[in-house]
N, C-alpha and C positions, 0 to 999 in steps of 0.2 A: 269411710274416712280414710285419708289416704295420711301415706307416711311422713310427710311432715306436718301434718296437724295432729298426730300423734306423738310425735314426738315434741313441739310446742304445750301440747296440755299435760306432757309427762315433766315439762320441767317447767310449769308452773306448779303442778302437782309439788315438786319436790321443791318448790321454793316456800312452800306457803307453808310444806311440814316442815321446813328448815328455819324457821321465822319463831321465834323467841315466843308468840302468842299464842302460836299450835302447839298442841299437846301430842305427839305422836309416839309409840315405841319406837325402840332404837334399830330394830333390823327391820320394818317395815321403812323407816326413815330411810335406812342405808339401802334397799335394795331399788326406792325411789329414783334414789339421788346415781346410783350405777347407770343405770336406764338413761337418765339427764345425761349421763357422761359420754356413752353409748352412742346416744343419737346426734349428739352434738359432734363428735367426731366424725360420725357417718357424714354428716352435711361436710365439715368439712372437707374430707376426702373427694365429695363429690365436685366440691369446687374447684379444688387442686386441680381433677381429673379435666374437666372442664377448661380451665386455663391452659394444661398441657397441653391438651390434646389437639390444639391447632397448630402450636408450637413445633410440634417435635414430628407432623402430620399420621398420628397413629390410626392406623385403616381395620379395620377389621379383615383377616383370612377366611378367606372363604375354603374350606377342604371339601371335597367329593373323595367317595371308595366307590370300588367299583361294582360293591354287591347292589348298591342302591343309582348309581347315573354311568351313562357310557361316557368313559373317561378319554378315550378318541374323538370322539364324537365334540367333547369340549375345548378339546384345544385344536381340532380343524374349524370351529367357528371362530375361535379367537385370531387363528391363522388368518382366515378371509378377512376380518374386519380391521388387520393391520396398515396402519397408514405410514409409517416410519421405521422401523427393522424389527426381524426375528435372526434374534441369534440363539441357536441350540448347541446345547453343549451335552449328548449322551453315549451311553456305552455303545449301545446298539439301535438303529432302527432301517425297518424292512415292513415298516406297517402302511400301506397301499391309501389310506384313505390320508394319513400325514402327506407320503410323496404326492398326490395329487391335490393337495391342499395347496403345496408349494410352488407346485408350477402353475396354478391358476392363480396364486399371488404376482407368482413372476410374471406369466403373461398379463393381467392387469396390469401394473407397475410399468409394462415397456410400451401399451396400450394407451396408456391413460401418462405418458409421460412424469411416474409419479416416482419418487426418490426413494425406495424401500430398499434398506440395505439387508437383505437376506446371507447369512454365514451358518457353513454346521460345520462342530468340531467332532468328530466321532473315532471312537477304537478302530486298527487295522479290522477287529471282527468283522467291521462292516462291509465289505470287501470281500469278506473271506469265501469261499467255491460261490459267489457270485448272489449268496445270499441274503446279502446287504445289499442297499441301495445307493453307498456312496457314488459309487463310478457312476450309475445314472443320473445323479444329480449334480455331478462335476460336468455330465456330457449334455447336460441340459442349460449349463452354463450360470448352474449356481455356486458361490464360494463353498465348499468344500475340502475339509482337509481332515488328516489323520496325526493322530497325536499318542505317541512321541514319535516323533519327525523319520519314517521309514527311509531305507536305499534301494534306487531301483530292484533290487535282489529282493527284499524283503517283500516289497509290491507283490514281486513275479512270484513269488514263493507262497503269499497270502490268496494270492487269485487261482494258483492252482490247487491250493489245500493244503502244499505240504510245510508252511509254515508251521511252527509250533504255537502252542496256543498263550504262552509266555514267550516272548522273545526277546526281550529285554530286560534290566535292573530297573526298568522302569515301575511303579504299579499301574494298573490300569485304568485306562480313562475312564472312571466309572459313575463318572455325573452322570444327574438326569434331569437338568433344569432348563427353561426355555425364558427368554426376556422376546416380549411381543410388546412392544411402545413402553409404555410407561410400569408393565407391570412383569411380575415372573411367578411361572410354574415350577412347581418343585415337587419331590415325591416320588414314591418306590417303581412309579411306572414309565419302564423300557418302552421306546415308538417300536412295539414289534407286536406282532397278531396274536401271537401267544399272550403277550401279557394283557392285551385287551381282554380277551375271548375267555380265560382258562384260570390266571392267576388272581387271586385277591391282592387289590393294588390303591395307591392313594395319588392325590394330587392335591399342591396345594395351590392357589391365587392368591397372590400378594401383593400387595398393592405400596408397602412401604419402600419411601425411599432410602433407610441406611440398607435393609436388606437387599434391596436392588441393587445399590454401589457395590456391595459384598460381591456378589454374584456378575456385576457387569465386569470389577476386577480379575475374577475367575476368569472368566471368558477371553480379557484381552491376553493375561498369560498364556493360557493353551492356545489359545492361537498363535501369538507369539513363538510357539514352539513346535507346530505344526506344519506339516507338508502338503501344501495345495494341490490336489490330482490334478489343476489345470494341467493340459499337456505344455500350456505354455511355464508355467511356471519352471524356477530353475531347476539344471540336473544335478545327478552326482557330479558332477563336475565342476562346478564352480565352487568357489571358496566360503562365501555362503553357506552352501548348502554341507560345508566340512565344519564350518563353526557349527551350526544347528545340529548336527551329528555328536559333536563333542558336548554339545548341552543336557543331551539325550541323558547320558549315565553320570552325570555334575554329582560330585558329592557322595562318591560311592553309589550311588542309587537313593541317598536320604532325601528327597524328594522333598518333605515335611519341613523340614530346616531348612532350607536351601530354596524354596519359596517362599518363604516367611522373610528370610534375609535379604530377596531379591523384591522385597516392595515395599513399597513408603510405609511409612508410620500411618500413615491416613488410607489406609488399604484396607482397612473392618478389620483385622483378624480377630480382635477383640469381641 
């Protein structure tokens, strides 16, 4: 018997003790008629849910960890089957099977004359004694930048190591979210071989659209604020690139205020 004909025979049950002609005790009566009250709400709830749910388009998340699926391994397929942009926004990646993901998107995409806007926003780390993959995938000629907005000195200082590992009032770029078409990853896992291989790590797929607006507004800011390694892009020199410098440490370094203030009311913070 399934549960709503359980819950129909339980509030005719309790109609028929509740009826002037039945003789019933009084807490057999009352604990009838709770049941009635119970199940009748559940239905309701279910309809609500029901009516919402196309409404508002609430998708279920899919999570993987990495004790149980390879967590690279799921977002190089999602990578490949990209028809419209990936844009990554993490602290660090150096993981071999991401970068070749990417450039067989990209060669696809210039193959196949197809429109995929591919962008990564990542920490100077990824640069750093040449350990990161940014510069390769800036030389490969995909969008690439570094955030908060470095000066040639800082570049040269990152690539030979002797940068400091804090070098700004900035905090660090420490996302680690990916938007691939219509959906975003999210979760504790850095695109780096370590955290593949070694650390216990999660990811999530999500498919909802407020949370995607959330996250696509993320992205257009750091970028917004970032330094493209194209070598075409502008130098220290230009004025430009003296505003973006001045953005750099905005607000004392309060970063938290000072992005909140700097986006619309309809930016998700909420």
């Amino acid at each position: 018997m399934n549960l709503k004909k359980i819950i129909a025979l339980t509030s005719l049950v309790a109609f028929a003790i509740g009826s002037p002609q039945k003789a019933c005790p009084t807490p057999f009566k009352n604990f009838f008629i709770q049941v009635s009250k119970k199940g009748l709400r559940k239905i309701k709830q279910l309809r609500e849910y029901k009516t919402l749910a196309p409404q508002h388009n609430l998708q279920p998340i899919e999570t993987l960890v990495s004790s149980r699926h390879d967590l690279i391994q799921r977002i190089v397929t999602e990578i490949d089957a990209a028809q419209d942009r990936i844009l990554i926004a993490v602290y660090l990646i150096t993981n071999d099977k991401i970068i070749e993901a990417l450039l067989r998107t990209q060669e696809r995409a210039q193959k196949y004359q197809q429109n995929i806007d591919i962008q990564i926003v990542t920490d100077i780390l990824s640069i750093k004694l040449g350990a990161g993959k940014a510069d390769q995938l800036s030389q490969s000629g995909i969008t690439t930048k570094i955030f908060p907005f470095p000066s040639n000195q800082e570049l040269e200082l990152a690539r030979t190591g002797s940068a400091p590992k804090k070098w700004t009032n900035e905090p660090l770029m420490h996302h680690k979210f990916l938007i691939i078409d219509d959906k975003a990853i999210n979760g504790s896992l850095n695109l780096t071989q370590k955290g593949n291989n070694e650390n216990y790590e999660n990811i999530m797929i999500i498919h909802d659209k407020k949370a995607l607006q959330c996250l696509l507004t993320e992205f257009c800011y750091l970028a917004s604020h970032a330094r493209d390694l194209d070598p075409l892009a502008p130098s220290d020199d230009t004025a430009e690139v003296e505003k973006l410098m001045r953005r750099r440490n905005f607000d004392g370094g309060n970063t938290s205020s000072s992005r909140r203030a700097s986006y619309s009311e309809d930016a998700l913070w909420t």
